[in-house]
Structure formats: C-alpha cells, structure tokens
LUMPADO-554465 format. One record per residue (C-alpha): residue in one letter; y, z, x. Coordinates in nm, 3 decimals. Example, Ala and Ser with C-alpha at 12.3 -4.5 7.8 and 13.67 -1.06 7.14 Angstrom:
// residues 2
[atom 'A'; [-0.450; 0.780; 1.230]];
[atom 'S'; [-0.106; 0.714; 1.367]];
***
This chain:
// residues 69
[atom 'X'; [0.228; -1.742; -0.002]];
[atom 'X'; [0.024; -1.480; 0.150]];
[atom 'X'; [0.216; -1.120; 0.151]];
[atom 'X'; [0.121; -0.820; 0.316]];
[atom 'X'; [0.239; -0.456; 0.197]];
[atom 'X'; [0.199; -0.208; 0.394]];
[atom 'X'; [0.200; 0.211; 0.372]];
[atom 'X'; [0.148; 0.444; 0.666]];
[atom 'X'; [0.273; 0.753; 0.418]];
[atom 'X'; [0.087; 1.075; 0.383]];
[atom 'X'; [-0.257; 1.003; 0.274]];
[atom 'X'; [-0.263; 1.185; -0.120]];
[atom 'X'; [0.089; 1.131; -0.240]];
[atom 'X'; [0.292; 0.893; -0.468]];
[atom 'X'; [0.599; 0.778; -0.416]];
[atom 'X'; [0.912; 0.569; -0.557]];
[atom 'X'; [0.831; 0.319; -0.289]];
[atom 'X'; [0.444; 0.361; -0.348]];
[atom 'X'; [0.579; 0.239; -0.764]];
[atom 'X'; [0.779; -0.015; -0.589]];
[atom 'X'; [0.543; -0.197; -0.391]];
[atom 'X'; [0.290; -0.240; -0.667]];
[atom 'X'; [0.529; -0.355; -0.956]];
[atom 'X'; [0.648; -0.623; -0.640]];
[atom 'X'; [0.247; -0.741; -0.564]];
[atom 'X'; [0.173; -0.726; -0.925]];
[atom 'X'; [0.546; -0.986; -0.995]];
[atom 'X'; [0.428; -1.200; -0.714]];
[atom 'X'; [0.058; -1.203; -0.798]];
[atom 'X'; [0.198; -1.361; -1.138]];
[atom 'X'; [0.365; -1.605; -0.993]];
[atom 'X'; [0.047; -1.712; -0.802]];
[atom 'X'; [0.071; -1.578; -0.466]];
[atom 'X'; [-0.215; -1.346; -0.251]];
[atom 'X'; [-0.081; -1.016; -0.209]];
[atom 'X'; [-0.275; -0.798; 0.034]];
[atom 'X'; [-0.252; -0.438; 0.066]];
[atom 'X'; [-0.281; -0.175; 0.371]];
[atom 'X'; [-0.265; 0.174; 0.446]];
[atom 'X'; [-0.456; 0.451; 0.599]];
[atom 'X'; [-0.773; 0.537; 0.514]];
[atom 'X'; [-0.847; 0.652; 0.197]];
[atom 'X'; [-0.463; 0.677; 0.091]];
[atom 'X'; [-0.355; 0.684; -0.272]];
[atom 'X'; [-0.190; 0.377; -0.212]];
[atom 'X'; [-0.477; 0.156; -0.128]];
[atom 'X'; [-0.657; 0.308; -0.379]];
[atom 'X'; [-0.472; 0.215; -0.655]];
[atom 'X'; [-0.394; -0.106; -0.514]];
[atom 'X'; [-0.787; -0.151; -0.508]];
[atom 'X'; [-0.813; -0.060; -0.911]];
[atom 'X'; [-0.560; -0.324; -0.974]];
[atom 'X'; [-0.734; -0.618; -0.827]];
[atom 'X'; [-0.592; -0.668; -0.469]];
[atom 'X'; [-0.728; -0.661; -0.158]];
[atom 'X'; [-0.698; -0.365; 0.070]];
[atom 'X'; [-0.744; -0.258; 0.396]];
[atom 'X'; [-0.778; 0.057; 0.559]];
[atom 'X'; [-0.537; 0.069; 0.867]];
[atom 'X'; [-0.489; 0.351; 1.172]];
[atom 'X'; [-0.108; 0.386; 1.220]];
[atom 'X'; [0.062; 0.559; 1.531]];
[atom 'X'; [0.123; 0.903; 1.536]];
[atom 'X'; [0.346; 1.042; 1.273]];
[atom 'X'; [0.607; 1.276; 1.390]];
[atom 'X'; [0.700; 1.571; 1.124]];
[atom 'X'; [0.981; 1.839; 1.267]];
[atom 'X'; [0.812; 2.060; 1.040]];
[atom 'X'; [0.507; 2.047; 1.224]];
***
C-alpha cells in the first residue's frame, strides 16, 4: 500500500504528532509498504523524514490562521 503523511505545521518545530507519524511510516515501512512524506518547504518534518529513507515532498498549504497574529 502506498501511504501518504502529511504536515502543514510550523516550519522548525517538533511535535508529539511530528514523533507519531514517523514511528507509524517507519511500522508500516517494515511491513513492506511505500510511505511518502509531505510538508512545507524546508520543515523539520520532511527533513527528518528525508534522513530516514522516505520520500518527501515539499508542499504549499493554505493560509494558516493564528489569533495571535
């Protein structure tokens, strides 16, 4: 099976769904299926996805809205 993960997060920071997703790709990557791997361009996420072995791709979201902003 081919699986997509996806992150549109902030660009420089890790996360307990950041450790999530990549214990899940690296489980189903044993188990013999093609995990890919997106987020925005040069995020941590794809990053480290990248230094693990899997595919990535850089990806433009939709504007993020931040009340704090």
């Amino acid at each position: 099976m081919n699986v997509l993960l996806l992150d549109s997060t902030v660009i420089k920071t890790w996360s307990g769904v950041n450790k999530w997703m990549l214990m899940t790709a690296k489980g189903l990557r044993e188990r013999g299926h093609t995990i890919y791997c997106g987020g925005k361009n040069n995020a941590l996420f794809t990053k480290v996805c990248s230094e693990e072995g899997f595919f990535t791709y850089s990806l433009k979201f939709g504007m993020d809205y931040n009340i704090l902003n």
